[in-house]
N, C-alpha and C positions, 0 to 999 in steps of 0.2 A: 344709692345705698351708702354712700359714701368711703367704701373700702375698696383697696386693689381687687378684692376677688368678686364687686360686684356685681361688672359685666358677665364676669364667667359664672355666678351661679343663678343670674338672670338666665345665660342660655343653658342652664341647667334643669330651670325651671319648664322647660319644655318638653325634657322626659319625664320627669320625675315628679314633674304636675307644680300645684301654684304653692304646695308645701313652699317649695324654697323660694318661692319671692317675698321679700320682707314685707309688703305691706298686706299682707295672708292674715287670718287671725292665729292658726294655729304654724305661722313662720316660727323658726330656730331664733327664738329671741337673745342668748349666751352663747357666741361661739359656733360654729358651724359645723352641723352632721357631715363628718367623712362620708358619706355614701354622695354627701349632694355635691361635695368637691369633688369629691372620683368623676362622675357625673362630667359634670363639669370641663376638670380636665378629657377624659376620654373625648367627651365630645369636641373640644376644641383641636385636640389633635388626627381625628378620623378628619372632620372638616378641613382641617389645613390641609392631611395628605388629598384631598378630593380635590381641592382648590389649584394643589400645589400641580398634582396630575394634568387639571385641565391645561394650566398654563401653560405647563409643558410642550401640552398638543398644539397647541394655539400659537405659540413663539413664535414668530417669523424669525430668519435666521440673520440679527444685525450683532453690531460689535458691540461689547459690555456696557457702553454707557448709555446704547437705546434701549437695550435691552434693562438697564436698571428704571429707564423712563416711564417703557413701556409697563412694566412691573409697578409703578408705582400708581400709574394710572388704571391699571389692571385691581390693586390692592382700592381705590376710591370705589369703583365698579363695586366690587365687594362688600366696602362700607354703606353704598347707596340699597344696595341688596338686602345687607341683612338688616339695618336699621328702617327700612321702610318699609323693604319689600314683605319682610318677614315679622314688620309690626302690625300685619294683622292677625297673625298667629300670638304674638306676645306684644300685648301692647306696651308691657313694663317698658320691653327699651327704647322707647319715648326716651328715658329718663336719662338713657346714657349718651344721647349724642350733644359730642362737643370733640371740642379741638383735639384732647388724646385722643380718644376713639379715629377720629378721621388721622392724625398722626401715625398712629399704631398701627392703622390698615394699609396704608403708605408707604410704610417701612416696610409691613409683612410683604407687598408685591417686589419691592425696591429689589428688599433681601433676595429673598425667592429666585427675583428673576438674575439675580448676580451669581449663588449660586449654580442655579440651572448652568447660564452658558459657560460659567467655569468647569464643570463637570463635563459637559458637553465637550467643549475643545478640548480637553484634558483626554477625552476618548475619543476623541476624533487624533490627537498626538500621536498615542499609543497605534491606533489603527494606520497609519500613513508611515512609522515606522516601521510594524510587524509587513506591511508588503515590500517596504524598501530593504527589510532582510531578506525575505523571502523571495523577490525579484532577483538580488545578489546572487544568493546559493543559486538558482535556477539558472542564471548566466555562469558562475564558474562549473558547473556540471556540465553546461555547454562546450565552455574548453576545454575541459580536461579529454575530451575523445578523441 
């Protein structure tokens, strides 16, 4: 398609029908119908939380920089997925695989998985203090009888 937005109203084109694939007779020739970017976007962000969820399950518990590995390897999985697996349902995105695309997928797991285990230890912190108060109080109540 040649624009930033035309992976994403490639995978727009899957709800919203072959309307929004440019080489459609009756494609958005000037400018893009907001309905197919919402599209678009919506869809790209349900997916990610669905993605973002499974990895979650799936993490094995290592330290940030396997866990960015893993993630990134995780984010190619994705890329092999939706560009193959799901080009029999859209065959457009033939069109898009190349280096961004496999980059951008890479990053998405990288990111992902760096976030996750920060968040992660971050509540795992929190929890390991709130007992070590509460272990505290429960011993000084001990002595005070």
């Amino acid at each position: 398609m040649g624009t930033s937005w035309g992976l994403a109203l490639d995978a727009a084109a899957d709800d919203i029908g072959d309307r929004a694939w440019p080489g459609h007779p009756f494609a958005i020739r000037h400018g893009h119908d907001p309905r197919i970017v919402l599209v678009a976007i919506a869809l790209h962000i349900l997916l990610s939380i669905v993605y973002g969820l499974f990895l979650a399950f799936v993490l094995p518990a290592v330290d940030k920089a396997w866990a960015v590995l893993i993630g990134g390897f995780y984010g190619l999985a994705l890329y092999y997925i939706n560009f193959y697996g799901f080009n029999a349902f859209s065959p457009w995105f033939a069109d898009q695989r190349d280096w961004l695309s496999i980059a951008c997928h890479f990053m998405f797991g990288a990111v992902l998985a760096y976030v996750y285990t920060t968040i992660s230890a971050r509540r795992a912190s929190l929890r390991s203090r709130t007992v070590d108060t509460e272990a505290s109080a429960i011993e000084g109540l001990g002595r005070a009888e």
